[in-house]
C-alpha positions in Angstrom: 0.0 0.0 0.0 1.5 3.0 -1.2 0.1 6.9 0.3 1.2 9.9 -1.3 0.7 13.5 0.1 2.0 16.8 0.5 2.6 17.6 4.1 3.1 21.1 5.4 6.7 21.3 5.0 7.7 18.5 2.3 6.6 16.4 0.3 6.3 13.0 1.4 5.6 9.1 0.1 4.7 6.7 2.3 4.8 2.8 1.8 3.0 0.3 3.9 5.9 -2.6 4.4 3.9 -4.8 6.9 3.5 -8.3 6.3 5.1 -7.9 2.6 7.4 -10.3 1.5 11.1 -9.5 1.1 11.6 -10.0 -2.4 8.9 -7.0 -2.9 11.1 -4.7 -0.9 14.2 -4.9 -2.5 12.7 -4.2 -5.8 11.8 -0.7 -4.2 14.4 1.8 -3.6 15.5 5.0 -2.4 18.0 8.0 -3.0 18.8 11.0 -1.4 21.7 13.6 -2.2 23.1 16.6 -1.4 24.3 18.5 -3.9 28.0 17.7 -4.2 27.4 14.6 -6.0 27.5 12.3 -3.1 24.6 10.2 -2.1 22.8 7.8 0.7 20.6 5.1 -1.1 19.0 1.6 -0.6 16.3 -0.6 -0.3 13.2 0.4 1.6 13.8 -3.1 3.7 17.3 -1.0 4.6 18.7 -3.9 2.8 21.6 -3.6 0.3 21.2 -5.1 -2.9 24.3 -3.2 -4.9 27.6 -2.2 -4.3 26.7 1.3 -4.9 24.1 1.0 -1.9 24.8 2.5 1.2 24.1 5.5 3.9 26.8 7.2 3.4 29.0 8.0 -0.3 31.2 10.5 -0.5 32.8 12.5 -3.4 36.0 13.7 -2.9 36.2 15.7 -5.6 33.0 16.7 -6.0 30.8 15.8 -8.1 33.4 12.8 -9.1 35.9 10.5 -7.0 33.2 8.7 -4.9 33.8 6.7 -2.2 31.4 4.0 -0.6 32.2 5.1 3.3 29.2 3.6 5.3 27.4 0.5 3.7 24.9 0.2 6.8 24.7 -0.3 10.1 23.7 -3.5 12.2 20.9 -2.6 14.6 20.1 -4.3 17.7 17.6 -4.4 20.7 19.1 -6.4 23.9 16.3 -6.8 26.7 16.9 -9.2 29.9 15.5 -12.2 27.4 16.2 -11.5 24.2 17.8 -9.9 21.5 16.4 -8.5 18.7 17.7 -7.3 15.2 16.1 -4.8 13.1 18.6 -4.9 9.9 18.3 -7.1 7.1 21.5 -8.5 5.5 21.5 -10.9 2.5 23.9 -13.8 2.2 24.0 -16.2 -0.6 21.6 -18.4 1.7 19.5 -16.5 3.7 18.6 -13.1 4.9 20.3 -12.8 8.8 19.0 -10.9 10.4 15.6 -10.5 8.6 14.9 -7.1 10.7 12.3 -6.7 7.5 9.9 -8.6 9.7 9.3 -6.0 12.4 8.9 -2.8 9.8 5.3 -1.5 9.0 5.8 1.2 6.8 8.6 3.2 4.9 8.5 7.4 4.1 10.6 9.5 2.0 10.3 13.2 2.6 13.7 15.7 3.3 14.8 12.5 4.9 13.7 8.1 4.7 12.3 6.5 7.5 12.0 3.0 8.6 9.0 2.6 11.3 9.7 -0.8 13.4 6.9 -2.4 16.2 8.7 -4.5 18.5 7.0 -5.8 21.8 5.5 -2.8 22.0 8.3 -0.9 21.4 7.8 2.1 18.7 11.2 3.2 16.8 11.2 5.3 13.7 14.8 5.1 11.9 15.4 7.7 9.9 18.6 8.6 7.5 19.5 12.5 6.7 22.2 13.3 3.9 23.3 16.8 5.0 23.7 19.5 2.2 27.1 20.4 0.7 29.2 18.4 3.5 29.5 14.6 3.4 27.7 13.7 6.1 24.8 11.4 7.1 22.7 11.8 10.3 20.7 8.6 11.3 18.2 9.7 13.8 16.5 6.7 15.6 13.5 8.1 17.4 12.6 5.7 20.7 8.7 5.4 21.1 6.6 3.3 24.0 9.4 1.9 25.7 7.6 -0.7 28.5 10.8 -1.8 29.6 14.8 -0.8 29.7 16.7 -2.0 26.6 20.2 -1.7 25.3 20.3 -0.7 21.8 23.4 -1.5 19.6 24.7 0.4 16.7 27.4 -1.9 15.0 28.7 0.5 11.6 29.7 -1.8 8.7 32.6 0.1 6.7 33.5 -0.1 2.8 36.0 3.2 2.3 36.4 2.0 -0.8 35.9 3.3 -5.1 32.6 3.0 -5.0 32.6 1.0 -8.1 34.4 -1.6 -6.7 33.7 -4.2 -3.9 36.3 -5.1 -0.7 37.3 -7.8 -0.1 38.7 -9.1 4.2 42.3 -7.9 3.0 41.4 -4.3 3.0 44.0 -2.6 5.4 41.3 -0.9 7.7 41.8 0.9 11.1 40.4 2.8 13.3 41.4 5.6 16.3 39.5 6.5 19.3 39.2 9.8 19.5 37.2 12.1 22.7 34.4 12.6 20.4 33.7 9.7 18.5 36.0 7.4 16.0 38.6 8.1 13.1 38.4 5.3 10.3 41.0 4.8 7.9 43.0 2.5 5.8 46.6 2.0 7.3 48.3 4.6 5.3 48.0 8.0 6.1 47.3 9.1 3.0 43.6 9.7 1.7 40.0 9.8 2.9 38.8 9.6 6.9 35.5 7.8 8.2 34.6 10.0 11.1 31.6 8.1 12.9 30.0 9.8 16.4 26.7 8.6 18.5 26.6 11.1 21.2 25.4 9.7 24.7 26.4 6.2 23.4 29.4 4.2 24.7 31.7 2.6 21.9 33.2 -0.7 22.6 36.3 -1.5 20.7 35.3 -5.1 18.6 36.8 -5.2 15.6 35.2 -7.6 13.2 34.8 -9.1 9.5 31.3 -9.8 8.2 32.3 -12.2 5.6 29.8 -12.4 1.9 27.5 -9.9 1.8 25.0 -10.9 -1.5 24.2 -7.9 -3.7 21.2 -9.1 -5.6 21.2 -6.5 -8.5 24.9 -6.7 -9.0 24.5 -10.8 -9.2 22.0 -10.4 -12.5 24.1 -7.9 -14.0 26.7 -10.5 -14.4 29.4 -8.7 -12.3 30.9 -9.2 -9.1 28.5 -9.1 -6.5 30.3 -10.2 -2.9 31.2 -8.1 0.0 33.5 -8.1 2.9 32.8 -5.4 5.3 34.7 -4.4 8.4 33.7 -2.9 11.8 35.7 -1.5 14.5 33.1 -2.5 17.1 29.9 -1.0 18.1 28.2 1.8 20.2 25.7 0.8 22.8 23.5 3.1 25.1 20.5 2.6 27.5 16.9 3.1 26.6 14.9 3.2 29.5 12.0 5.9 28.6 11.4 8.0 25.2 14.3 9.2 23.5 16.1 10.3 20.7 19.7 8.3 19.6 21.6 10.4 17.1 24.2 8.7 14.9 26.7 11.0 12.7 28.9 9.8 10.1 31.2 12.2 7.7 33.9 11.4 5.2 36.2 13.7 4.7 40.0 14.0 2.9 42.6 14.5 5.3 42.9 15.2 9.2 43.4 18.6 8.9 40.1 19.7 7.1 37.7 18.4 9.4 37.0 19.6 12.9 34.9 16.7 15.2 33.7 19.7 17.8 32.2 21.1 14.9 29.7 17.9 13.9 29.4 17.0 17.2 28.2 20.6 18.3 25.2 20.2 14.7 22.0 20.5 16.4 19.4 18.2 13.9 17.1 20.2 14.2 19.0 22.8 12.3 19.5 20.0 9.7 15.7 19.7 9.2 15.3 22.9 9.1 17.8 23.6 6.5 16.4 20.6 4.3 13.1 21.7 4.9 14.0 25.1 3.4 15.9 23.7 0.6 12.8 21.9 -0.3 10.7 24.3 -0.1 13.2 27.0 -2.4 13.2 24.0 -5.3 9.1 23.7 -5.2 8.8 27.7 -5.0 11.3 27.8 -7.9 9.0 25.4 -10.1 5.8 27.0 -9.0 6.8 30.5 -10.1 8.6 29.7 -13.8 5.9 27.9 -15.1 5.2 28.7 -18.4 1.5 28.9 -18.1 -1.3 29.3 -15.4 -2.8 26.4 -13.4 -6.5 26.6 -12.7 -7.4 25.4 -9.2 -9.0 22.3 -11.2 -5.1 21.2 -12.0 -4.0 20.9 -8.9 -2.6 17.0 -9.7 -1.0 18.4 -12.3 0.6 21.5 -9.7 1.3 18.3 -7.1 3.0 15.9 -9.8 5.0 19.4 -10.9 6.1 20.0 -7.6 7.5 16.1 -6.8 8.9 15.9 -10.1 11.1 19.5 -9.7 11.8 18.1 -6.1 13.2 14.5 -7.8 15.1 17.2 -10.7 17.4 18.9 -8.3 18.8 15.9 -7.5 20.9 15.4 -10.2 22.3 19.4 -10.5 25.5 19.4 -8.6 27.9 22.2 -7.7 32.0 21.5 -9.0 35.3 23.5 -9.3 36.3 25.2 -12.3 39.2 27.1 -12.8 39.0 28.4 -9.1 34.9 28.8 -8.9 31.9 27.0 -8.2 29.7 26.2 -11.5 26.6 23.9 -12.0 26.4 20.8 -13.7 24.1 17.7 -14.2 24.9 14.2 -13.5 23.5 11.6 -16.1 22.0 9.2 -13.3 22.1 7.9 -10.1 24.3 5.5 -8.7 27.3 5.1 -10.9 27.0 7.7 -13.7 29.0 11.5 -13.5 28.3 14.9 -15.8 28.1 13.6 -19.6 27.8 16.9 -22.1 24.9 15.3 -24.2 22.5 13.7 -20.8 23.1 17.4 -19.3 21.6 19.7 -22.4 19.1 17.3 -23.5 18.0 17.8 -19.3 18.4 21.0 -19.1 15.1 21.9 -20.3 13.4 19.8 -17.9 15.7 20.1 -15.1 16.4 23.5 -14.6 14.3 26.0 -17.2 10.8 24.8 -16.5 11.8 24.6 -12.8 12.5 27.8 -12.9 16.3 27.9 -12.3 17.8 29.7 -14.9 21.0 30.7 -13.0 21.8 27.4 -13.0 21.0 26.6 -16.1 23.5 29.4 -17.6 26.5 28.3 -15.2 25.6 24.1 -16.3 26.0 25.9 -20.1 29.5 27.7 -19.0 30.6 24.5 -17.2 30.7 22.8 -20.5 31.6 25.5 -22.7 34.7 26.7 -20.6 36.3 22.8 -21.5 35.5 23.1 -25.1 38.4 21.9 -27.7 38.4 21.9 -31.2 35.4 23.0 -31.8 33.1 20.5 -29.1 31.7 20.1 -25.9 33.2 17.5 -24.1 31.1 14.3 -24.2 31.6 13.8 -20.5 34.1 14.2 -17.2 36.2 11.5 -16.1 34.9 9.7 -12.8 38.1 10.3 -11.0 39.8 13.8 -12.0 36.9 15.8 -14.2 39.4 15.6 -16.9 37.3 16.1 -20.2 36.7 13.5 -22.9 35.4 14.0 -26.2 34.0 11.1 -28.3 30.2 12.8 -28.9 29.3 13.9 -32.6 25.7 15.1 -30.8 26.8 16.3 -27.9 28.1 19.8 -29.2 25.0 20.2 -31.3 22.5 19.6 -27.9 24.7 22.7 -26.6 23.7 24.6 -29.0 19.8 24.0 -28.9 20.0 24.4 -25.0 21.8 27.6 -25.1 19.3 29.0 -27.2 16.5 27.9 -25.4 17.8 29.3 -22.2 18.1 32.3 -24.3 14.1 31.6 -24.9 13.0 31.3 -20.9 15.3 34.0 -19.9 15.7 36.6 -22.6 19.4 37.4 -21.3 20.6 38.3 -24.7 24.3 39.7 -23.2 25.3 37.2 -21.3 24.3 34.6 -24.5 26.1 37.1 -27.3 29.0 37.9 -24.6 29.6 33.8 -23.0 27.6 31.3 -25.3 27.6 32.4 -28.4 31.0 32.5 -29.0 31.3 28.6 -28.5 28.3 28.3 -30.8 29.9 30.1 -34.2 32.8 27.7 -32.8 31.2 24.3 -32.6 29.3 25.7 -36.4 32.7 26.4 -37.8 34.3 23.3 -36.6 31.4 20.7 -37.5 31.3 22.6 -41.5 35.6 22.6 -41.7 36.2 19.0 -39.9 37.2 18.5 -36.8 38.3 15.2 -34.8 36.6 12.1 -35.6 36.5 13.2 -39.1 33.8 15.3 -37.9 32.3 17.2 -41.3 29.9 18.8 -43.4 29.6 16.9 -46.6 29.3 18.4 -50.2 25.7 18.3 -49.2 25.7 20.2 -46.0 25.0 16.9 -43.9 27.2 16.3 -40.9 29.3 12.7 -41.6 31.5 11.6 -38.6 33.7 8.4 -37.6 34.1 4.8 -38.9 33.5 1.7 -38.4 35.3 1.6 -35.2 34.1 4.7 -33.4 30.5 4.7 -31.4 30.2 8.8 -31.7 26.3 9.3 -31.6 23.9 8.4 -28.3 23.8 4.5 -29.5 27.5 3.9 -28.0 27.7 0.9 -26.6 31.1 -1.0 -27.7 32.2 -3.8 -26.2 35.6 -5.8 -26.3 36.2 -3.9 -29.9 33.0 -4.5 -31.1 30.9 -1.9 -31.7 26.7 -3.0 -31.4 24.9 -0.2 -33.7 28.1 1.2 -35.8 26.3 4.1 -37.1 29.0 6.0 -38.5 28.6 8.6 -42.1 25.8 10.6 -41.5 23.3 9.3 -38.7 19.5 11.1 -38.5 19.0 12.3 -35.3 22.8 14.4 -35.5 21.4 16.2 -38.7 18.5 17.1 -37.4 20.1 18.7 -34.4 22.4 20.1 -37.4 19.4 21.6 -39.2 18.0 23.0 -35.9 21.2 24.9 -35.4 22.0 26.6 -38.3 17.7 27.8 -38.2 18.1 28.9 -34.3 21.6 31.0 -36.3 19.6 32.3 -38.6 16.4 33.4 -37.1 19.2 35.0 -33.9 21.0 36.9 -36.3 18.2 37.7 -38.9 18.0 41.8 -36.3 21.6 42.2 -35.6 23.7 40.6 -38.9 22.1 40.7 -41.8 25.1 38.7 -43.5 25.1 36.1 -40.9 21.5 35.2 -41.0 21.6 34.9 -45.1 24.6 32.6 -44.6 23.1 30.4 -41.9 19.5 30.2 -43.8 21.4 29.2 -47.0 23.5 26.9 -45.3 19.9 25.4 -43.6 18.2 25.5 -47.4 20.7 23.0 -48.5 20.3 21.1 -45.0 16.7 20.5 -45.7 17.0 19.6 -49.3 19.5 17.1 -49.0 17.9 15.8 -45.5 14.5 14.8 -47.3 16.4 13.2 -50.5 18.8 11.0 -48.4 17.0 10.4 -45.4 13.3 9.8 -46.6 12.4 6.3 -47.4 9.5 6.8 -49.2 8.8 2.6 -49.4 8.9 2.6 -45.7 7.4 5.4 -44.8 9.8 6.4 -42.3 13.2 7.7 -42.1 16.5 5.8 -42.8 18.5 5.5 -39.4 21.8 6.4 -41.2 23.2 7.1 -44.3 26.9 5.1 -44.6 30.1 6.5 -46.1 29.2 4.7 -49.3 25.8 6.4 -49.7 24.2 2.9 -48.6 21.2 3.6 -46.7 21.0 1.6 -43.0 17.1 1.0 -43.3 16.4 -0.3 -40.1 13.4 1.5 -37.9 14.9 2.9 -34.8 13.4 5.7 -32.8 16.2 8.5 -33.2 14.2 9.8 -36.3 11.3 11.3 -33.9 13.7 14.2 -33.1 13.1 15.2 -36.9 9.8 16.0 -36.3 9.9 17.0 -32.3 12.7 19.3 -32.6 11.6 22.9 -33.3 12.2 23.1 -37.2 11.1 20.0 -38.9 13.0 19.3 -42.8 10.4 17.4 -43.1 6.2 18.1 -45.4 3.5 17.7 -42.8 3.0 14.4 -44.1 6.2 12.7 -43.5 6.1 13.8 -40.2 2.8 12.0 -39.7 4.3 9.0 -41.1 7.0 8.8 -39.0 5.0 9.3 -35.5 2.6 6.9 -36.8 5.4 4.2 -37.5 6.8 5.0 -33.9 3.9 4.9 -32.6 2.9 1.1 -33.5 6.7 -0.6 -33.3 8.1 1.3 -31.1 6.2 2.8 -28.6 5.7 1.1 -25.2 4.0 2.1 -21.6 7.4 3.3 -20.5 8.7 5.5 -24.0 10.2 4.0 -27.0 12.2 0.7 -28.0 15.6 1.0 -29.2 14.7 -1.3 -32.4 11.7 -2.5 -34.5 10.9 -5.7 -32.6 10.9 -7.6 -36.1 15.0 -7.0 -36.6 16.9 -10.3 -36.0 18.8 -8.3 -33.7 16.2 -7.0 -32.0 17.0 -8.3 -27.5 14.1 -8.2 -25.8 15.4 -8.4 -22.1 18.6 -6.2 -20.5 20.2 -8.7 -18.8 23.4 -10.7 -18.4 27.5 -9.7 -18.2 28.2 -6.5 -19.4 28.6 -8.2 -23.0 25.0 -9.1 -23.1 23.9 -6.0 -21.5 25.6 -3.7 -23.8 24.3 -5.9 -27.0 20.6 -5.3 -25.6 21.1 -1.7 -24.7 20.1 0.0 -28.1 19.1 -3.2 -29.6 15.3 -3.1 -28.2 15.6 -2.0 -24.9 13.4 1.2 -23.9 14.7 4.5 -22.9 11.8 6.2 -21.1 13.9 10.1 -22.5 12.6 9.2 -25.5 8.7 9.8 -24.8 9.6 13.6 -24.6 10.2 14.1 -28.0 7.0 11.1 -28.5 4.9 12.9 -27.0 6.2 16.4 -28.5 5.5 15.1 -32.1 2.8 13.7 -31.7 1.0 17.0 -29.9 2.6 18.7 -33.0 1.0 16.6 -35.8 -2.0 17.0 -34.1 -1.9 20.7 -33.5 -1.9 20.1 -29.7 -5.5 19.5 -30.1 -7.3 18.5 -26.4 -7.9 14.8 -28.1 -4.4 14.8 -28.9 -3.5 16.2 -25.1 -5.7 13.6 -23.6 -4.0 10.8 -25.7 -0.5 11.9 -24.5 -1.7 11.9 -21.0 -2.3 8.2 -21.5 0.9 7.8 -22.9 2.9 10.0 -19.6 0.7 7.9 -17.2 2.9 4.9 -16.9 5.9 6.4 -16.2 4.3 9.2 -13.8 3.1 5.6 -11.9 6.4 4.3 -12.0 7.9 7.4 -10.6 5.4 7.0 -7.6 5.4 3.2 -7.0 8.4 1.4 -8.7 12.0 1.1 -8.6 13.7 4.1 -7.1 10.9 6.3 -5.8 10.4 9.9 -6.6 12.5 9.1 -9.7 12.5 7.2 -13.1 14.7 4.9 -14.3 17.3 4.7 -17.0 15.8 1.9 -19.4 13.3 -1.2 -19.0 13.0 -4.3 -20.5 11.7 -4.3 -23.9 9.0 -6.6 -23.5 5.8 -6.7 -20.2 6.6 -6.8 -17.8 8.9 -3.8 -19.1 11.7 -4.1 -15.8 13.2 -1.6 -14.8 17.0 -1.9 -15.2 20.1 0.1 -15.7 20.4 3.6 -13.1 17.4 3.5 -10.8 17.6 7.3 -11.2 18.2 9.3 -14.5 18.5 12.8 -15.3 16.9 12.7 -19.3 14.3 10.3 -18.2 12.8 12.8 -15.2 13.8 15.7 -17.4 11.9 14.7 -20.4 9.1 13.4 -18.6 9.0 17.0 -16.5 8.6 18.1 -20.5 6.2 15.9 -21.7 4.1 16.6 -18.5 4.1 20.8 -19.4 3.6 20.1 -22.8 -0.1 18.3 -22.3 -0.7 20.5 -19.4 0.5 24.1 -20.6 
């Protein structure tokens, strides 16, 4: 049973977890971040089920070097005759302990909590990630106490790249200090575990737990074991009500972190300063709509406000060149700030939440580490250094930069920062530029070869690359076309000379777009056109962005036909399939070693971005008539369900299974998929 409701000072989802079974709790999880690109995230059982689970994950160099500090803590009850545990574990035989059995319900608001009944005893566990430090507050809240009790906290430690597991040879160690205890591995060097629980005594008992089983890991094909390691435990005495605070921080080195300061952190300033962040992200959303709610949309305002609330999740402050900027991470748990995720979310994310500041620093982020005429196609996970191996990625810069220059009408800062990069990136795509990056004699855009995976479809694995669409594909020409009309139209009041250039240079776009691309026995689009002029026929979905991107090369008619194509092999409850499902390549289920994964992952698997520009299309063919509103709805409803009630909650998921039951798989939290469905929602609503 699943309760939704906006309470006075957050909003909050509640799950009823009584008498479930276990296996339906670990398909449910949740996420909570803090800005800096570190993270707390699990099961709503509190039970692990990947190696990127835990309650505490640092980033070192925010948003990138992560570090899996605090995997969870064992939780324990001691009375006169008993002792009861309220974690759950898994190991490869059994769940011990299966704590899952005294929890009745699980919330999410600023913070998750974990409501237990035990012999009439009432405790509410709840986990707080604090903003822009690394630090996790769990805040276990004593109800109903009929009789004294020791309670136990025994902290489980990783410390360790949070993409990899430990294993019992980790060199781990710990120092007792007056306020609480220093963690680290036995070299000096690098990151410190500082763990506190005020009023509690800790008893030195250092242990290994020996095979922890993660679940999601194990069908992924990877390595899915765990040893983790604990210095020993605090224990305190619970006689009447009471309030048990637990503090964990990560932190570099010795000498930036103070343990008077944490210690002296009154929670209730923590609340209050979630609480207020909260509320700052729904006021944001509230006031930059781009239409008027009636009173009778108040759904609509709700759904607005918890999908902003689930956006600012993935915006994260970083370092460049000596100053904070924005960015966008791609998803939650393992993916950092990729150039083409971050402008095809900015829309979503940040303009129609109403954060344009942000928006123009995620847009200088990416600009400031351009080379050679593009945007770098990501930031490495370790040390931000940039990487460029996008063809599409430079061209979503430019369509995002202008329509921030739409929501905000900041026409200096554009001409005087962005703009500049633009007539770049234009320059560089029409001369060449790496890659063999080019305008043809036709004015398309042809890039790479048959060993290079440049467009979004870039899954390669062991040298072998799954949808080799090198020479011109159709989703990067479109973008093309869009760019050189967004030139034109810009310049068409300031440079007279520029605008004529860019609309010839669009005229020859959209002549030789229709004559290549068009397959007029199909009735759809070609997919891409190979360095020999050999068509690739095959129905994929990345044509829709010909006809939901603002200027269409394509008659009225075509773009009919192609949403009508989409629309009956392609589209599922959760967006669009990555192939027709008649292709002999076509895989219905992501699943399997990362070889088998990345051979399903554009091969038929659904990306749920893709129902943005589904839905925008098709509202455009239809002249966003209200039939053709109240059909999209149906379309959005799904995925506005699965956002409520499955997989992570308050967020939607990277991809799903191409066939029912449609699975959830990949990142349990994505920054396109919210984005676009934050679109999609505006776009029937507005």
């Amino acid at each position: 049973m699943l309760t939704l409701q906006k309470a006075e000072d957050s909003i909050a989802i509640s799950v009823s977890t009584a008498n479930q079974p276990i296996e339906n709790l670990l398909t449910r999880e949740w996420l909570l971040t803090n800005g800096r690109g570190s993270y707390s995230s699990s099961t709503i059982s509190g039970c692990n089920t990947r190696g990127y689970h835990g309650l505490l994950i640092g980033s070192l160099n925010p948003p990138v070097n992560r570090v899996m500090a605090l995997a969870n803590c064992l939780e324990m009850l001691i009375s006169r005759d008993k002792v009861i545990n309220l974690s759950t574990f898994e190991f490869s035989d059994k769940f011990a302990p299966s704590g899952f059995c005294f929890q009745k319900r699980f919330t999410r608001d600023i913070g998750v909590h974990f409501n237990y009944e035990v012999e009439n005893i009432s405790l509410t566990k709840s986990v707080y990630l604090l903003r822009d430090t690394d630090t996790v507050a769990l805040v276990y809240d004593f109800q109903n106490i009929n009789k004294p009790i020791e309670f136990v906290i025994r902290p489980l430690v990783g410390l360790r790249d949070f993409h990899s597991l430990q294993k019992s040879y980790a060199p781990l160690c710990s120092e007792q200090l007056e306020k609480g205890l220093l963690i680290r591995h036995n070299s000096s060097d690098g990151c410190r575990l500082f763990l506190s629980c005020p009023g509690a005594k800790f008893e030195n008992d250092k242990q290994w737990w020996f095979n922890f089983v993660y679940r999601n890991d194990k069908e992924r094909g990877q390595n899915h074991t765990e040893d983790l390691w604990s210095p020993g435990f605090f224990k305190c005495r619970i006689d009447s009500p009471a309030k048990i605070i637990f503090w964990a921080n990560l932190h570099v080195c010795a000498a930036d972190f103070n343990p008077e300061q944490l210690i002296g952190t009154d929670i209730e300033t923590v609340f209050e300063d979630l609480r207020k962040h909260q509320e700052y992200i729904i006021q944001k959303g509230n006031n930059s709509r781009l239409f008027e709610l009636s009173d009778c949309h108040e759904k609509v305002r709700r759904m607005h406000e918890e999908l902003s609330v689930a956006a600012d999740q993935f915006i994260v402050r970083k370092q460049v060149n000596g100053s904070y900027r924005y960015s966008i991470l791609a998803g939650y748990p393992w993916f950092a700030d990729w150039g083409r995720d971050a402008f095809i979310s900015l829309p979503g994310l940040l303009l129609l939440t109403g954060r344009l500041e942000e928006a123009y620093s995620v847009l200088k982020t990416f600009a400031a580490a351009a080379d050679k005429g593009m945007i770098p196609s990501r930031f490495d996970d370790n040390n931000s250094t940039a990487c460029f191996n996008s063809v599409d990625a430079s061209l979503w810069f430019i369509i995002a930069a202008f329509h921030y220059l739409r929501a905000g009408n900041d026409i200096k800062a554009f001409t005087e920062e962005l703009l500049p990069t633009i007539h770049w990136i234009v320059d560089s795509y029409r001369n060449g530029t790496r890659f063999d990056i080019h305008a043809d004699s036709d004015g398309l855009i042809s890039a790479g070869n048959e060993h290079t995976q440049l467009t979004w479809m870039d899954a390669k694995y062991d040298g072998v690359a799954f949808t080799p669409r090198y020479g011109k594909a159709v989703e990067v020409n479109a973008l093309w076309y869009n760019c050189l009309r967004f030139l034109a139209e810009f310049h068409a009041n300031n440079d007279v000379e520029k605008a004529q250039k860019y609309e010839s240079l669009a005229n020859q776009v959209e002549k030789s777009f229709c004559e290549l691309f068009w397959n007029n026995t199909k009735g759809y689009l070609n997919d891409c056109i190979l360095p020999d002029g050999s068509a690739d026929e095959i129905l994929r979905p990345n044509q829709i962005f010909a006809v939901s991107l603002e200027f269409s090369p394509l008659s009225p008619n075509q773009q009919q036909s192609v949403v009508d194509v989409i629309k009956e092999k392609l589209l599922t409850p959760y967006g669009l399939r990555t192939l027709d499902p008649s292709s002999d390549k076509y895989k219905a289920v992501y699943t399997g070693p990362q070889s088998e994964r990345d051979g399903a992952y554009h091969q038929g698997t659904v990306w749920p971005y893709l129902i943005g520009p589904f839905i925008e299309g098709y509202l455009k063919i239809n002249k966003f008539s209200p039939e053709s509103k109240k059909r999209a709805s149906e379309f959005l409803e799904p995925l506005l369900r699965h956002f409520d009630e499955d997989g992570c909650l308050e967020s939607i998921s990277e991809i799903f299974d191409a066939e029912p039951p449609h699975k959830p798989k990949g990142c349990f939290a994505q920054a396109w998929s919210v984005a676009e469905v934050i679109r999609a929602n505006l776009l029937i609503n507005g």
